[in-house]
C-alpha positions, 0 to 999 in steps of 0.5 A: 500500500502506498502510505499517503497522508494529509499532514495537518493540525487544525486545534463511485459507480453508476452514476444517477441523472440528478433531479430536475432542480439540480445541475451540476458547475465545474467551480475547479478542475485541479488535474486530470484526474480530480475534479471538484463539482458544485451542486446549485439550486436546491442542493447549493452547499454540496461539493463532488469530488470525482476521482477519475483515472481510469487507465489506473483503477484511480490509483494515486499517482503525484498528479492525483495527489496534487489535484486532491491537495489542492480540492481539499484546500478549495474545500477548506477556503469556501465557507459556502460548502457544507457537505462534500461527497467523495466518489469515482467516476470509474465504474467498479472502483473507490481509489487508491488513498488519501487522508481526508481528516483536514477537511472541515465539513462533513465528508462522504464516501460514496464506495461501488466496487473496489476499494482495496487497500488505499481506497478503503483507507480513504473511505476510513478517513471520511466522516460516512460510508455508503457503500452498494451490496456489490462493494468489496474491501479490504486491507491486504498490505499485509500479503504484500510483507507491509502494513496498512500506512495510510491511518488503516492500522488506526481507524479501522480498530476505533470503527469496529473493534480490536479485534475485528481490526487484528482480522481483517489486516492480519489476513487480509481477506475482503469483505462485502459490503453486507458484512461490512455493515453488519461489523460497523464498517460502513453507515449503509448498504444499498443495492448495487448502483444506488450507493450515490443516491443514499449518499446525495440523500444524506448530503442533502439532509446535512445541507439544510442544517446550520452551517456552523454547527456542523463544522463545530459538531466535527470539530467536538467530536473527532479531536474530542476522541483523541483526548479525555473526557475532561478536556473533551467536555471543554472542547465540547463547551469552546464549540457550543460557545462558538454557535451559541450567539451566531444568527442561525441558532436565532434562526432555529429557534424562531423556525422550531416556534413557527413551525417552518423549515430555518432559513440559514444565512451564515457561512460556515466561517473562514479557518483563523489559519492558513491551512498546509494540505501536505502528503507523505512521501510517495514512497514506490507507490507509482511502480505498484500496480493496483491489479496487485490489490485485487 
């Protein structure tokens, strides 16, 4: 497996017509191979990232890793995105890795067919998976005489277990995505094919929320999982403090009162510090072929 990480501190597929309401404008094109897409009308606030290098199976090579660098840095600067979905836009595979922990809006991953070593890693790394039946996973580095890099080894073991974790990266084997959702590998399992519509689904769910309070409910949750719980509840009390006087929390509750859906006006807010997307060394990923995965 090629270890790609994002290096940050801050304290798919069948594709579907869109509804009638929605069309989709290129706001950047980083490289030939990544895309970013916005979504408008009704679903204004949802971004794709469509990974597209199908001559590799999407397999991530120094051009893919600057197009997502720069994405992710987009991503990060527009304080009008609210939800990002990540998908591919070759048919029977996810990609080859990438850490997505740095972005600041909900992340989801959107896996049909493959997603094998690097491209689990990555899915690992956003906030929800949706996943069709026909999906299969894995982590086989250990066959390769390596070990997952690319945070595999960490996020695996804190989504299913230990000992679950120890299993599937000590034998490698691969798993559909029914197992998958029965060991809490992923959020859903669909059929076949369907696995971008649950996810635009939930996106737009996440879309009509506070802005704010998304990005501060990430925020408490993630870094309050890498602490105590002490210093967790005072991470908790410095973000509720953060939406607590904003507008939109105004907006809510006169909603709530009047019985009618709240009309959020507030960005997201921009980061109060210049945000360094950096990968890893790209170590012999390029010489490794993705078939060697499969």
């Amino acid at each position: 497996m090629c270890a790609l990480r994002v290096l940050t501190r801050l304290s798919n597929i069948t594709s579907k017509p869109y509804q009638h309401h929605t069309t989709r404008t290129l706001i950047f094109d980083s490289s030939q191979f990544v895309n970013l897409h916005n979504l408008t009308h009704s679903d204004s606030g949802i971004v794709e990232v469509r990974l597209d290098r199908p001559e590799a199976k999407n397999a991530i090579g120094k051009e893919m890793l600057h197009g997502l660098s720069r994405v992710f840095q987009l991503i990060n600067q527009n304080s009008d995105v609210n939800v990002a979905m990540i998908r591919s836009s070759v048919p029977g595979v996810f990609c080859a890795g990438a850490d997505l922990k740095a972005i600041r809006v909900p992340t989801i991953a959107v896996i049909e067919g493959v997603a094998l070593g690097g491209g689990l890693e990555m899915a690992l790394a956003c906030d929800i998976r949706i996943c069709g039946s026909n999906a299969l996973m894995g982590l086989p580095e250990t066959g390769l005489a390596i070990i997952p890099g690319a945070g595999g080894t960490q996020r695996l073991p804190r989504l299913v277990g230990k000992a679950i974790a120890k299993d599937i990266i000590f034998t490698g084997r691969k798993i559909n995505g029914i197992e998958a959702l029965s060991l809490g590998l992923v959020n859903y399992c669909v059929d076949a094919g369907e696995a971008h519509s649950k996810a635009l689904e939930i996106a737009r769910d996440i879309n009509q929320k506070g802005p704010v309070a998304i990005r501060m409910a990430k925020r408490a949750i993630n870094e309050g999982m890498e602490t105590d719980l002490t210093s967790a509840l005072a991470l908790e009390e410095d973000c509720y403090d953060q939406v607590l006087n904003t507008k939109d929390r105004l907006e809510g509750l006169a909603a709530f009162a009047e019985k009618r859906k709240p009309r959020y006006t507030e960005p997201g807010g921009k980061l109060n510090e210049n945000l360094s997307l950096i990968f890893a060394p790209f170590k012999y990923c390029q010489n490794l072929k993705a078939e060697k995965y499969r």
